[in-house]
PyMOL Python script that loads the backbone (N, CA, C, O; Angstrom):
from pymol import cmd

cmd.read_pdbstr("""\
ATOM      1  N   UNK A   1     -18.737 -15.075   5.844  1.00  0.00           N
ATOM      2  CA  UNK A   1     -17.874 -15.481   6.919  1.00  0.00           C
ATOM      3  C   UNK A   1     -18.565 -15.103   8.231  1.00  0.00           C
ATOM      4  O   UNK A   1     -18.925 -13.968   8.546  1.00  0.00           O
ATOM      5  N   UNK A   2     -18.712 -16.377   9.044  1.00  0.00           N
ATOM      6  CA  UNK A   2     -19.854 -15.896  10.426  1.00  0.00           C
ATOM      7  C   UNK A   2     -18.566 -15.156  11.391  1.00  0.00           C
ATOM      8  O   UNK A   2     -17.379 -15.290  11.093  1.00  0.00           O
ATOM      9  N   UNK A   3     -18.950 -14.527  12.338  1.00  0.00           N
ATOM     10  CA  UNK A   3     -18.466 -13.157  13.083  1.00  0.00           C
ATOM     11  C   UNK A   3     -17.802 -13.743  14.244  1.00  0.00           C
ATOM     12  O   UNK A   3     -17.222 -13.041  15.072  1.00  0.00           O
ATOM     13  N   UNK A   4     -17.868 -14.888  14.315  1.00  0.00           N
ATOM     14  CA  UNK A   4     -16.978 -15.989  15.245  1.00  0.00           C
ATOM     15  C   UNK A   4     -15.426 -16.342  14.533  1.00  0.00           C
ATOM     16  O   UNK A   4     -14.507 -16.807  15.207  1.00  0.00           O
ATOM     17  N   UNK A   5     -15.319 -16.067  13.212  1.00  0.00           N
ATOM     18  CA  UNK A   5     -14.568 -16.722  12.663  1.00  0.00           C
ATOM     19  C   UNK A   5     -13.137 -15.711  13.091  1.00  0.00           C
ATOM     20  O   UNK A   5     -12.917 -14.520  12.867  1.00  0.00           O
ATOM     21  N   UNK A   6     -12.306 -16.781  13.803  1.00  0.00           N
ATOM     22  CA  UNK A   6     -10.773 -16.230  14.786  1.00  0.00           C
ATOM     23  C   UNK A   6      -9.885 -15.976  13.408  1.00  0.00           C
ATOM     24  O   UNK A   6      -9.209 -14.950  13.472  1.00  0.00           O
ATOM     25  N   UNK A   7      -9.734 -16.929  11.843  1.00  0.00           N
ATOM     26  CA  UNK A   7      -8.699 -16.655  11.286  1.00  0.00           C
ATOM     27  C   UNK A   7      -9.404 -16.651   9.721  1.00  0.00           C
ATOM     28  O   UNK A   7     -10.295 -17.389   9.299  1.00  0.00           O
ATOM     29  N   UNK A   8      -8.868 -15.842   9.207  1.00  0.00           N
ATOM     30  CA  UNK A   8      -9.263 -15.579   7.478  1.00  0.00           C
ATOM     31  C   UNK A   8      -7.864 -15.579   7.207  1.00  0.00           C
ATOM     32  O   UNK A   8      -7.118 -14.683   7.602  1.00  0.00           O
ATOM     33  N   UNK A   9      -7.386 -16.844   6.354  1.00  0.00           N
ATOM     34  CA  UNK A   9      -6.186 -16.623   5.330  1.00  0.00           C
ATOM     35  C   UNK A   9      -6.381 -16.538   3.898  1.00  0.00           C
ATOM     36  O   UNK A   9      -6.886 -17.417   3.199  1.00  0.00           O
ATOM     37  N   UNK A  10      -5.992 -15.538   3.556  1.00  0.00           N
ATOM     38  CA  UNK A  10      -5.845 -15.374   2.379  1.00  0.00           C
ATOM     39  C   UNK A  10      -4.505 -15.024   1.245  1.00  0.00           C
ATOM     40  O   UNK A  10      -3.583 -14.214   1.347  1.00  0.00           O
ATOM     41  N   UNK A  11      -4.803 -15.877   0.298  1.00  0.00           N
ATOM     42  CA  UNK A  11      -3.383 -15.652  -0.818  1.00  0.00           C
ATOM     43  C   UNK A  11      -3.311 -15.320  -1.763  1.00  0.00           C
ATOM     44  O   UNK A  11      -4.245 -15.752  -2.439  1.00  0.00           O
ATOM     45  N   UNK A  12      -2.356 -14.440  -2.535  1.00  0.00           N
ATOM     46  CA  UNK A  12      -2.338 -14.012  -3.841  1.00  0.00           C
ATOM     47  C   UNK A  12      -0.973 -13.397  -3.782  1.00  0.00           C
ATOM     48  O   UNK A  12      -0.291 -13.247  -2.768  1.00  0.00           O
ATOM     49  N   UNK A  13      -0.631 -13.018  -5.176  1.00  0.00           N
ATOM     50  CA  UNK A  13       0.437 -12.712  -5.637  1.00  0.00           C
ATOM     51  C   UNK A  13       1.436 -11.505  -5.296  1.00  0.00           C
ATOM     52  O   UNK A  13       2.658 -11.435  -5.165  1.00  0.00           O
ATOM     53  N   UNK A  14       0.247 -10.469  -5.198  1.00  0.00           N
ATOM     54  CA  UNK A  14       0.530  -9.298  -4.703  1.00  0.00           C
ATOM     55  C   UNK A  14       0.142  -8.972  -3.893  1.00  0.00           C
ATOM     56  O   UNK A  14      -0.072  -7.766  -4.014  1.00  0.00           O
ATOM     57  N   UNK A  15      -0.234  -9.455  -2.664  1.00  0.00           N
ATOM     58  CA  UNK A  15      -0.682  -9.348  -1.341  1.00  0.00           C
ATOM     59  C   UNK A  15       0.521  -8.394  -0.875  1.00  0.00           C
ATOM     60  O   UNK A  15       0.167  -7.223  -0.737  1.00  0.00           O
ATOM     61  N   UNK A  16       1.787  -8.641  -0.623  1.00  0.00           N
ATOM     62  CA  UNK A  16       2.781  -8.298  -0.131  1.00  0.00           C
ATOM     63  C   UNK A  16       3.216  -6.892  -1.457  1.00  0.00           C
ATOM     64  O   UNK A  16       3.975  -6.047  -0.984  1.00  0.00           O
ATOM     65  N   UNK A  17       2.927  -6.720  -2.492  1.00  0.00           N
ATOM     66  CA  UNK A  17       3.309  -5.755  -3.053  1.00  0.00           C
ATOM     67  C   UNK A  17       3.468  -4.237  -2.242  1.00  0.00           C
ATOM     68  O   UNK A  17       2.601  -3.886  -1.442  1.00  0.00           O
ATOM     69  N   UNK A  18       4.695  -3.364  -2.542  1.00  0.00           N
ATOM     70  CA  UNK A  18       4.838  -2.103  -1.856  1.00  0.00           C
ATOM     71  C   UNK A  18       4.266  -1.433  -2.968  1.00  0.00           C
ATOM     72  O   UNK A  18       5.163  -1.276  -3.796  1.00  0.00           O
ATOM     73  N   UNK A  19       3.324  -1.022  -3.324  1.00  0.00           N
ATOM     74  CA  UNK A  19       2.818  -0.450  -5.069  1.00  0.00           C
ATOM     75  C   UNK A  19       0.953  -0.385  -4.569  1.00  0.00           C
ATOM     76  O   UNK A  19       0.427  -1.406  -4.125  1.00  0.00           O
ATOM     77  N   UNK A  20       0.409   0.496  -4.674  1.00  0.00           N
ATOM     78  CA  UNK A  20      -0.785   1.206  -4.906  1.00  0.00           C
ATOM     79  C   UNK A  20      -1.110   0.416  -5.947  1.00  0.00           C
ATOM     80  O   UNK A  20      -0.454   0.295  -6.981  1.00  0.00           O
ATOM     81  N   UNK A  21      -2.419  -0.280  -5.597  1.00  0.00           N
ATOM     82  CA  UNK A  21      -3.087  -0.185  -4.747  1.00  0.00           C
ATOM     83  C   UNK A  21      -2.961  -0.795  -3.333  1.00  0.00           C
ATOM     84  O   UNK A  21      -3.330  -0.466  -2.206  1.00  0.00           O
ATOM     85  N   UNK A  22      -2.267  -1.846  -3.892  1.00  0.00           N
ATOM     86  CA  UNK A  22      -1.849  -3.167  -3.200  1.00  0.00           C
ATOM     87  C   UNK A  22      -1.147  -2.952  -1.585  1.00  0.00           C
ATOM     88  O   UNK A  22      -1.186  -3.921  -0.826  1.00  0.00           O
ATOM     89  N   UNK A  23      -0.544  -1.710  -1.136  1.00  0.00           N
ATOM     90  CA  UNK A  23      -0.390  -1.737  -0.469  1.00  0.00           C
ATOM     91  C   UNK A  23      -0.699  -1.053   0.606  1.00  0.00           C
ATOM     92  O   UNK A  23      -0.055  -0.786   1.620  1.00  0.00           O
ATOM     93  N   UNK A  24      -2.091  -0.722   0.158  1.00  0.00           N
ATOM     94  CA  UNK A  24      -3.313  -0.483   1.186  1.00  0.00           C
ATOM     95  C   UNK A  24      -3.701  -1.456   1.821  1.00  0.00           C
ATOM     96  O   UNK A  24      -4.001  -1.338   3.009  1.00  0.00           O
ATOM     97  N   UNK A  25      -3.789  -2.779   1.088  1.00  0.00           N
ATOM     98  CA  UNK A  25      -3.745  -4.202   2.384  1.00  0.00           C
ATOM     99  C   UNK A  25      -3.311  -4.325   3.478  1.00  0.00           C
ATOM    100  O   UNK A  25      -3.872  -5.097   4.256  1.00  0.00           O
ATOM    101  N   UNK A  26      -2.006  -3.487   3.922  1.00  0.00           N
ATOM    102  CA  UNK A  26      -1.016  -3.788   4.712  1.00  0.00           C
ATOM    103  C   UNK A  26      -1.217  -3.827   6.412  1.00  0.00           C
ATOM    104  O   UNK A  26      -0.633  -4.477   7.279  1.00  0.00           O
ATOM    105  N   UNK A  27      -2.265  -2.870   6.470  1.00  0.00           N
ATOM    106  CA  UNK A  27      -3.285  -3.026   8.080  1.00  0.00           C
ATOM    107  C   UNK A  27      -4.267  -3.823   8.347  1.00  0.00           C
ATOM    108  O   UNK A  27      -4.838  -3.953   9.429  1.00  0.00           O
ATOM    109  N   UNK A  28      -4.489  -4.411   7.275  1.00  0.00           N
ATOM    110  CA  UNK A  28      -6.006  -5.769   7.208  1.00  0.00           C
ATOM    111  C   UNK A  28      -4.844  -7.050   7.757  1.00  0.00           C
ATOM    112  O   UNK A  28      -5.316  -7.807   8.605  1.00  0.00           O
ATOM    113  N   UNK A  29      -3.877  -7.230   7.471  1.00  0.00           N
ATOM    114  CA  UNK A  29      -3.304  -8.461   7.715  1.00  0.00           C
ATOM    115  C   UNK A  29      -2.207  -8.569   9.248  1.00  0.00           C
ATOM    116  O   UNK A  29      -1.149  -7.946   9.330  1.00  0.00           O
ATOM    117  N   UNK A  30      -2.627  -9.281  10.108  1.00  0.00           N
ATOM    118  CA  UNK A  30      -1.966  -9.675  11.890  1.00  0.00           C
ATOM    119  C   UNK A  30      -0.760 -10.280  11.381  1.00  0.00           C
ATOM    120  O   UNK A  30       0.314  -9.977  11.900  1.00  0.00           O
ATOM    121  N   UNK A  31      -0.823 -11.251  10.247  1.00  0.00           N
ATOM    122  CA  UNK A  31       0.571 -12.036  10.061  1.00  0.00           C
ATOM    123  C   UNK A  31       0.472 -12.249   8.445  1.00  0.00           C
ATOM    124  O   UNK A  31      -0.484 -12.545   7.729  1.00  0.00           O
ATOM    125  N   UNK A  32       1.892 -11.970   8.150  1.00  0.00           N
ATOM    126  CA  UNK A  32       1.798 -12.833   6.571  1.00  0.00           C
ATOM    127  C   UNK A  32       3.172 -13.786   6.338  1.00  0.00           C
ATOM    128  O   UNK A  32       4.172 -13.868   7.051  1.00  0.00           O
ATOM    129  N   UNK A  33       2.839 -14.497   5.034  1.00  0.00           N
ATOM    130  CA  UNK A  33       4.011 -15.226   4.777  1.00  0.00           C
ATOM    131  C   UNK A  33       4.140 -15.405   3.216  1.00  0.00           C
ATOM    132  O   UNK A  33       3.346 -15.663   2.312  1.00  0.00           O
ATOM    133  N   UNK A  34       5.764 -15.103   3.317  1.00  0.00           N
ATOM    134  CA  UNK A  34       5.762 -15.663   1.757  1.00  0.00           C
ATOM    135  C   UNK A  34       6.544 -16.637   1.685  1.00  0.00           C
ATOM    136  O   UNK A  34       7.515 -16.905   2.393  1.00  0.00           O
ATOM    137  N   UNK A  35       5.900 -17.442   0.384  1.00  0.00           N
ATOM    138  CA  UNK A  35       6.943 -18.672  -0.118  1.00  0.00           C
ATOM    139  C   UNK A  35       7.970 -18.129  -1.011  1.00  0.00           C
ATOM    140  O   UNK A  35       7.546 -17.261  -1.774  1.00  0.00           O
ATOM    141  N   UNK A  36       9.102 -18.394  -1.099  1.00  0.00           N
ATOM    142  CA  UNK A  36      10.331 -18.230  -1.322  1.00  0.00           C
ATOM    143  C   UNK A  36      10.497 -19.134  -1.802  1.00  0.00           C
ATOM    144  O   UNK A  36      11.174 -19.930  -1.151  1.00  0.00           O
ATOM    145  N   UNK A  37       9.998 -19.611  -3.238  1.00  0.00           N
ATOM    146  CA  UNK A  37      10.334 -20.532  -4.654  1.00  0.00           C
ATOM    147  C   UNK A  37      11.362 -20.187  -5.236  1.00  0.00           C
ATOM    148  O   UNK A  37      11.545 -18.972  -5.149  1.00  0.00           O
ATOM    149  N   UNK A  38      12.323 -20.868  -5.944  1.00  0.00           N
ATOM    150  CA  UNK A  38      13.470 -20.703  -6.999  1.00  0.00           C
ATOM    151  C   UNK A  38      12.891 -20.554  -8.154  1.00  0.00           C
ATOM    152  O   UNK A  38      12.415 -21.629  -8.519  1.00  0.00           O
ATOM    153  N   UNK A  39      12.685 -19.567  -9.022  1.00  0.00           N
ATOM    154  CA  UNK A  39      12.235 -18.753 -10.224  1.00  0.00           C
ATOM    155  C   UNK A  39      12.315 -20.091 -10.892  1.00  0.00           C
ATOM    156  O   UNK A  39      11.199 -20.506 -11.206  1.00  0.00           O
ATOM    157  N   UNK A  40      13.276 -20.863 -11.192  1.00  0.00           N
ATOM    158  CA  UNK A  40      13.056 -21.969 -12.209  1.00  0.00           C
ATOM    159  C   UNK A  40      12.066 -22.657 -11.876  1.00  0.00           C
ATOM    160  O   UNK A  40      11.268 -23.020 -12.741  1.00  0.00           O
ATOM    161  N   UNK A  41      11.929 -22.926 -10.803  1.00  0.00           N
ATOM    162  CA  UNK A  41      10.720 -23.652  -9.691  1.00  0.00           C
ATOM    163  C   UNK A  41       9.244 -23.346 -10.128  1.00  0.00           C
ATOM    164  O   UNK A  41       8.307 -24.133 -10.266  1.00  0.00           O
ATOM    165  N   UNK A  42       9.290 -22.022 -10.303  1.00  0.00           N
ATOM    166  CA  UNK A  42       8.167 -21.082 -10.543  1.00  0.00           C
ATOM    167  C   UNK A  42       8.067 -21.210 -12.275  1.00  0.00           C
ATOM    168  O   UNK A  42       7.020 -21.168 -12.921  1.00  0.00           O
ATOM    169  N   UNK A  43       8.909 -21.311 -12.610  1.00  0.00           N
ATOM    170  CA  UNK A  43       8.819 -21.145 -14.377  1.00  0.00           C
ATOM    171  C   UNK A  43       8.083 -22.650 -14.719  1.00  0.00           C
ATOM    172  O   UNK A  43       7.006 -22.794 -15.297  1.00  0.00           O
ATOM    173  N   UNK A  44       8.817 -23.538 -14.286  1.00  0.00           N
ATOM    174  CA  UNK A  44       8.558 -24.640 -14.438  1.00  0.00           C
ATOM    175  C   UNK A  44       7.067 -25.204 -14.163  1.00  0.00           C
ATOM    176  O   UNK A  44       6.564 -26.064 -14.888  1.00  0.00           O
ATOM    177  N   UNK A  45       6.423 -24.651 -13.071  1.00  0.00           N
ATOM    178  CA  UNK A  45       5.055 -25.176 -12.690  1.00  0.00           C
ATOM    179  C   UNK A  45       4.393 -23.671 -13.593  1.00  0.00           C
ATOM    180  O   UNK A  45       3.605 -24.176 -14.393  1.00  0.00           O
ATOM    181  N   UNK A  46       4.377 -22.837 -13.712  1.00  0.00           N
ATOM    182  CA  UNK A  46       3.931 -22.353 -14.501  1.00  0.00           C
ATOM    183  C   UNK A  46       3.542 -22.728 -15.795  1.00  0.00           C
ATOM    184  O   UNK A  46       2.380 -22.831 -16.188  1.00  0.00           O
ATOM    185  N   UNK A  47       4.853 -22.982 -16.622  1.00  0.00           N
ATOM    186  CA  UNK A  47       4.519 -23.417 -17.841  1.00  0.00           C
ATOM    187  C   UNK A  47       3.312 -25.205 -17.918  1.00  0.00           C
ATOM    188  O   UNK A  47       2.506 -25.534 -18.789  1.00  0.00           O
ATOM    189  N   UNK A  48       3.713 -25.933 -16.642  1.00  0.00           N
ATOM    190  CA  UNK A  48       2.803 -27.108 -16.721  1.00  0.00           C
ATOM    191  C   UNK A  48       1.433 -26.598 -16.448  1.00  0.00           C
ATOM    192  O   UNK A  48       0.624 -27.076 -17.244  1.00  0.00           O
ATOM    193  N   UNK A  49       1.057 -26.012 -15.824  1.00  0.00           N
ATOM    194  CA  UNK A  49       0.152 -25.345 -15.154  1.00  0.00           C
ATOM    195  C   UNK A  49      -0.901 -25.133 -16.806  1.00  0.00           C
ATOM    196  O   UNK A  49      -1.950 -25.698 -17.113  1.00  0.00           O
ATOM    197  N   UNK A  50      -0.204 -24.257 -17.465  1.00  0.00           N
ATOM    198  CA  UNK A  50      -0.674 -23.578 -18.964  1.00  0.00           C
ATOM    199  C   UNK A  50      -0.720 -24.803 -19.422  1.00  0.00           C
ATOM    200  O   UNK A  50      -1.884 -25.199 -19.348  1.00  0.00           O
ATOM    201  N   UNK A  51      -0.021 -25.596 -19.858  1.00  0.00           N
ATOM    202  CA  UNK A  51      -0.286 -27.330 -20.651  1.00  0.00           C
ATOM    203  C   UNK A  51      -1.417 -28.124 -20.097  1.00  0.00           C
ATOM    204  O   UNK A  51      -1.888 -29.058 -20.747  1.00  0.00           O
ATOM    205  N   UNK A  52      -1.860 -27.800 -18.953  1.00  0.00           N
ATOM    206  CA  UNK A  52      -2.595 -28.892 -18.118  1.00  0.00           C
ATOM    207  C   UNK A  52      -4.329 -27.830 -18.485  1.00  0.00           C
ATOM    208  O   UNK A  52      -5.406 -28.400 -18.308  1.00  0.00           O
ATOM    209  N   UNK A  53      -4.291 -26.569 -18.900  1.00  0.00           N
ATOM    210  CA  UNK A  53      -5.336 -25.645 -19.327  1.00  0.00           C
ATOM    211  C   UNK A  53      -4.970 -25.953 -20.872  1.00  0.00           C
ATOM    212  O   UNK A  53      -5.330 -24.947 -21.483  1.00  0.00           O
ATOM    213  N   UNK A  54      -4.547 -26.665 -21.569  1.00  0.00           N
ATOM    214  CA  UNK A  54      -5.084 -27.002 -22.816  1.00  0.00           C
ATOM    215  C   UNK A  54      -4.047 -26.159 -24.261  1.00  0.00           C
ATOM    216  O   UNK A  54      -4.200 -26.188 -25.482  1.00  0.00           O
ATOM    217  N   UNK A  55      -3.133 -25.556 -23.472  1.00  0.00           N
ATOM    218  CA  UNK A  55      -1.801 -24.983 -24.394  1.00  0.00           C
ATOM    219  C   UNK A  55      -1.175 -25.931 -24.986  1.00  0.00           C
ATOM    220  O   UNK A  55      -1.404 -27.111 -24.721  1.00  0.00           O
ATOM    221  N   UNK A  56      -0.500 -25.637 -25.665  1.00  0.00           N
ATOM    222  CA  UNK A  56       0.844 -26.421 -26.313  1.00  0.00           C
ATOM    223  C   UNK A  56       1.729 -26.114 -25.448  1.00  0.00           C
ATOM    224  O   UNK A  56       1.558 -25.191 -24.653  1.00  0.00           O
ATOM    225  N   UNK A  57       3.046 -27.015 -25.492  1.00  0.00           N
ATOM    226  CA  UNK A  57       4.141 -26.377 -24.676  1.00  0.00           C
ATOM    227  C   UNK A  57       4.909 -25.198 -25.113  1.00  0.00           C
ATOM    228  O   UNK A  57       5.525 -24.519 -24.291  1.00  0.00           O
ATOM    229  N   UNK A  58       4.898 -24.900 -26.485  1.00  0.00           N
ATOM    230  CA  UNK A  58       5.472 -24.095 -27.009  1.00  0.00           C
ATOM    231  C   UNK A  58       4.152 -22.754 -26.592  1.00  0.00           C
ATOM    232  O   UNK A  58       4.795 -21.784 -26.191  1.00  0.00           O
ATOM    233  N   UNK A  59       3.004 -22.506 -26.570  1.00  0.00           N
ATOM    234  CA  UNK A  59       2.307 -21.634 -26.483  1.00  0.00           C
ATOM    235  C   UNK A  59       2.347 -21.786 -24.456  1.00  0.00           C
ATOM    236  O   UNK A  59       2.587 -20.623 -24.132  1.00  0.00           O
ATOM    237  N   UNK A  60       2.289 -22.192 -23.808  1.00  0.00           N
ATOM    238  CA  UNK A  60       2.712 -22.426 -22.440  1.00  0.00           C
ATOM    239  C   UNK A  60       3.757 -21.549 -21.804  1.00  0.00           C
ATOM    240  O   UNK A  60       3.623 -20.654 -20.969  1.00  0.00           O
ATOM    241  N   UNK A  61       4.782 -21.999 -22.372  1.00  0.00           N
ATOM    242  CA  UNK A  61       6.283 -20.964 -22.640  1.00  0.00           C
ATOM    243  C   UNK A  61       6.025 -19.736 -22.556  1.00  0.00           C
ATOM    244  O   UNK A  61       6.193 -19.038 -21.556  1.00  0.00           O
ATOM    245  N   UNK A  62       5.558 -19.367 -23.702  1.00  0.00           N
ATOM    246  CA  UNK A  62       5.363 -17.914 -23.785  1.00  0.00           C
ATOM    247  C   UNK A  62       4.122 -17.558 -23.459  1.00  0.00           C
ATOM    248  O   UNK A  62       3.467 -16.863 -24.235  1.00  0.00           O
ATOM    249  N   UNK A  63       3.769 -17.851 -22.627  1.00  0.00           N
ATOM    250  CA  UNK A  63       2.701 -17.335 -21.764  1.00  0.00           C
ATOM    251  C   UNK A  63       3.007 -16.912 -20.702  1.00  0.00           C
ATOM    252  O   UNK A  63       2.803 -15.785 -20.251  1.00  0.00           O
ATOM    253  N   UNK A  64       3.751 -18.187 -20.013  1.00  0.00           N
ATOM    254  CA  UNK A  64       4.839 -18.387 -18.860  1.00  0.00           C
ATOM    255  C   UNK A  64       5.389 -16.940 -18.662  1.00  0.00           C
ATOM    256  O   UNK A  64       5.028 -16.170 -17.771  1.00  0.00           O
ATOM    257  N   UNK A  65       6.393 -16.668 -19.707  1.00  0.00           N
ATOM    258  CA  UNK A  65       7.375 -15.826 -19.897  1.00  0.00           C
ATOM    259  C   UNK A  65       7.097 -14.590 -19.951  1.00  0.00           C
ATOM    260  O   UNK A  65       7.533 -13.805 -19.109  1.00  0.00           O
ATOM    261  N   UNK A  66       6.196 -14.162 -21.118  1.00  0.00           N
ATOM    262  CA  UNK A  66       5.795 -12.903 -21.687  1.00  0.00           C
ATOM    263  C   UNK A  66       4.932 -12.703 -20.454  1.00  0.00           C
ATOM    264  O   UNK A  66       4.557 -11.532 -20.497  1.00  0.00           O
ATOM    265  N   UNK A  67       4.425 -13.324 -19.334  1.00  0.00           N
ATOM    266  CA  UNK A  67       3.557 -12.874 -18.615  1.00  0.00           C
ATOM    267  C   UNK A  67       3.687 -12.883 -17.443  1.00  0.00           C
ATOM    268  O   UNK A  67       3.909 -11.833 -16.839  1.00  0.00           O
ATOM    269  N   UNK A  68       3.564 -14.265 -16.710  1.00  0.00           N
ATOM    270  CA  UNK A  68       3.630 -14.843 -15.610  1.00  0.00           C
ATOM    271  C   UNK A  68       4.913 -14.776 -14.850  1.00  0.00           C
ATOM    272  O   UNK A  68       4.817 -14.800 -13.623  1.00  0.00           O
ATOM    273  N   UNK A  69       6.115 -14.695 -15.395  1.00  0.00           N
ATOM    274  CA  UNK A  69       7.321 -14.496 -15.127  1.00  0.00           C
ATOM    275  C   UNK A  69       7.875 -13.223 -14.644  1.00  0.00           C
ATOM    276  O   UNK A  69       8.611 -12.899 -13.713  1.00  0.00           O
ATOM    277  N   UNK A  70       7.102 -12.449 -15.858  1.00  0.00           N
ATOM    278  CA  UNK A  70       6.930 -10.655 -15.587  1.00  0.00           C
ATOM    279  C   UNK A  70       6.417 -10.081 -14.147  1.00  0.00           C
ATOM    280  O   UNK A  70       6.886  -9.109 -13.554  1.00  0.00           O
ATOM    281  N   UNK A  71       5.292 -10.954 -13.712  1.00  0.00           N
ATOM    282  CA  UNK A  71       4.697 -10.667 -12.582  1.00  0.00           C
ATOM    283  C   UNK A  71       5.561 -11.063 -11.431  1.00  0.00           C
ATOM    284  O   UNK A  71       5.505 -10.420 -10.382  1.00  0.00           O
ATOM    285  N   UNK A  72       6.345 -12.071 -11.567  1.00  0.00           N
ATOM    286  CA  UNK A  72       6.908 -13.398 -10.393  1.00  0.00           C
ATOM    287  C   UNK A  72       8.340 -11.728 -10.063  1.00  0.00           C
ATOM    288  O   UNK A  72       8.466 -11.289  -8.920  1.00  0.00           O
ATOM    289  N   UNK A  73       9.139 -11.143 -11.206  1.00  0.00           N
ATOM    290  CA  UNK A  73      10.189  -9.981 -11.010  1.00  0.00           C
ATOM    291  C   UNK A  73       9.092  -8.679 -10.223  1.00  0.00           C
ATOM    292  O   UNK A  73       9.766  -7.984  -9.463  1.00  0.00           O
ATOM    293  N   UNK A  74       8.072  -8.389 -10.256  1.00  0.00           N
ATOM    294  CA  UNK A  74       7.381  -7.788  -9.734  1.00  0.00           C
ATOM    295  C   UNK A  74       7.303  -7.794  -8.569  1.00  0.00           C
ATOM    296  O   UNK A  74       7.875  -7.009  -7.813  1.00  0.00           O
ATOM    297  N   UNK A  75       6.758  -8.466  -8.340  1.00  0.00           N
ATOM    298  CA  UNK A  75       6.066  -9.253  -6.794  1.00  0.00           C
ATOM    299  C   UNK A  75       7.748  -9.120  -5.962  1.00  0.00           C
ATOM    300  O   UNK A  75       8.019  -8.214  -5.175  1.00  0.00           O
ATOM    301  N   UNK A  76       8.732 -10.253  -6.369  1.00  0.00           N
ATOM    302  CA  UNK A  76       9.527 -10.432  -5.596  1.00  0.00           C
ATOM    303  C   UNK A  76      10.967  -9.358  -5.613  1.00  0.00           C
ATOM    304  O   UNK A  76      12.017  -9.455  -4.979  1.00  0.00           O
ATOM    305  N   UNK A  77      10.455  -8.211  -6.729  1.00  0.00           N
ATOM    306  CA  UNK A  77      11.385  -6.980  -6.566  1.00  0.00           C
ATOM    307  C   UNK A  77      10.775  -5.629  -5.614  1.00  0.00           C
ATOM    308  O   UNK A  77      11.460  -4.678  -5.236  1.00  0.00           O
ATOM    309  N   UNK A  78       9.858  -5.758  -5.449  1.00  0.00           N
ATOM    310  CA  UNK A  78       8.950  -4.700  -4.441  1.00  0.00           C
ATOM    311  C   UNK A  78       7.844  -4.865  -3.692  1.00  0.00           C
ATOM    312  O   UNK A  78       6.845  -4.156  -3.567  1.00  0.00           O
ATOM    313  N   UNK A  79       8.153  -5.893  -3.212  1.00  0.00           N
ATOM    314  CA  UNK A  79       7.575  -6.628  -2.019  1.00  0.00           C
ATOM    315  C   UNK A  79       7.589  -5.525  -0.577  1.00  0.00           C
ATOM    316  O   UNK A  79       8.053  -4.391  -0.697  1.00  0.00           O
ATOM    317  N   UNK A  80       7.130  -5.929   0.508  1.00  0.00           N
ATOM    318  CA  UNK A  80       7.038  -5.500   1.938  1.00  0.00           C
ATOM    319  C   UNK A  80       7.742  -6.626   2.644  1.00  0.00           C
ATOM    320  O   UNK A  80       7.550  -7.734   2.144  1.00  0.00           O
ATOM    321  N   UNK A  81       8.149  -6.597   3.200  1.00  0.00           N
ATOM    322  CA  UNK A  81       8.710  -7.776   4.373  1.00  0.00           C
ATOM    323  C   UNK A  81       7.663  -8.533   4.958  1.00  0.00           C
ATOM    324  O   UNK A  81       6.643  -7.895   5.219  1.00  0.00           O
ATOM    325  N   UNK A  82       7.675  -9.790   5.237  1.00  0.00           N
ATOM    326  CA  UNK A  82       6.608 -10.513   5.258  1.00  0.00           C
ATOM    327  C   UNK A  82       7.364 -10.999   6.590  1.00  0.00           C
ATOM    328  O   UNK A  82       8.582 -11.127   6.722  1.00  0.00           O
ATOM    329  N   UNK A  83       5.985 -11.331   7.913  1.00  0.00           N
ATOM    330  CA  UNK A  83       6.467 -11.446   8.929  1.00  0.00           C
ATOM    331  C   UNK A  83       7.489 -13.120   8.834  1.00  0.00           C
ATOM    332  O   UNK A  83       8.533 -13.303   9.460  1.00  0.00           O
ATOM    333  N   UNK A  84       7.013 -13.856   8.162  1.00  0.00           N
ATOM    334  CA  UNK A  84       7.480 -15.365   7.993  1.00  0.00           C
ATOM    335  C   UNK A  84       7.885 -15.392   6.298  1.00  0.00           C
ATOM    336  O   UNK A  84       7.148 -14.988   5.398  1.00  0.00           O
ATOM    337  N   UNK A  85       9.505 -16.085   6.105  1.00  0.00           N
ATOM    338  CA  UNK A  85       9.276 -16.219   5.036  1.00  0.00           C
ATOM    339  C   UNK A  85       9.620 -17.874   4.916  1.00  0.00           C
ATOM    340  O   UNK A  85      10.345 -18.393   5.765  1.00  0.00           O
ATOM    341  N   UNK A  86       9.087 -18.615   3.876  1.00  0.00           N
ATOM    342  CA  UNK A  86       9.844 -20.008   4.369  1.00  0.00           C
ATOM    343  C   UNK A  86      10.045 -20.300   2.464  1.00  0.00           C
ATOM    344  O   UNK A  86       9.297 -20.070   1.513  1.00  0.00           O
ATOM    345  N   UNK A  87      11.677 -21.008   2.597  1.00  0.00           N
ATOM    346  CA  UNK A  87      12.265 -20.828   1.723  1.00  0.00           C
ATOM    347  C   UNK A  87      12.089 -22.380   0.963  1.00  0.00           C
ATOM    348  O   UNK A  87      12.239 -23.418   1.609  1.00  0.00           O
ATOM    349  N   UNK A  88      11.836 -22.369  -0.128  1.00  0.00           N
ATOM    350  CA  UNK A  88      12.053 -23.641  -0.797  1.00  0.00           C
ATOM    351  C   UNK A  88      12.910 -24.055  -1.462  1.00  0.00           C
ATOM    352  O   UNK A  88      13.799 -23.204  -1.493  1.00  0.00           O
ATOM    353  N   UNK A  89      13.285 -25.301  -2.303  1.00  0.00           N
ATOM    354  CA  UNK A  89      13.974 -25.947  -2.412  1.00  0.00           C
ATOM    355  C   UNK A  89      15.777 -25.560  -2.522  1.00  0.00           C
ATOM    356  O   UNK A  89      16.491 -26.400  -3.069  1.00  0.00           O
ATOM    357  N   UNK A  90      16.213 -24.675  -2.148  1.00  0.00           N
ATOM    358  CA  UNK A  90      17.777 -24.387  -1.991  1.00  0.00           C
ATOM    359  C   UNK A  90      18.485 -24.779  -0.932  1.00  0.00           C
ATOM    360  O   UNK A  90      19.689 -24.528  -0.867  1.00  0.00           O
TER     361      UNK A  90
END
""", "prot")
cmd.dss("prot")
cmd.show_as("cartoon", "prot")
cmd.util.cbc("prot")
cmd.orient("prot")
């Protein structure tokens, strides 16, 4: 990244996590934002997501679930306040 560069955005899951390590990030970032998906929203592109990498839907599911889902109660139960949040489909 050349030394001119005014904005670096970056995204991930646990960016916003209140949880060590993760929330040693919290002085590297001027602004953040989270998307505010409806969990079914999230389940749903998840599990296509796993089908479209070569799962079954039934092995998708529980990938989804046993995993990805686990993380989604994570993230959005001990989060930091995010300066912007913008809410989807509700």
């Amino acid at each position: 990244m050349p030394a001119s560069a005014r904005f670096v955005i970056v995204e991930g899951n646990y960016l916003l996590l209140d949880q060590e390590p993760w929330n040693g990030l919290a002085g590297l970032f001027d602004w953040t934002v989270f998307l505010d998906v409806p969990k079914g929203e999230l389940a749903r592109r998840l599990v296509q997501r796993w089908v479209e990498h070569g799962l079954s839907p039934e092995a998708a599911r529980e990938r989804a679930f046993s995993n990805d889902m686990a993380n989604v109660e994570l993230v959005t139960g001990r989060r930091r306040e995010a300066d912007t949040v913008i809410v989807f489909g509700r």
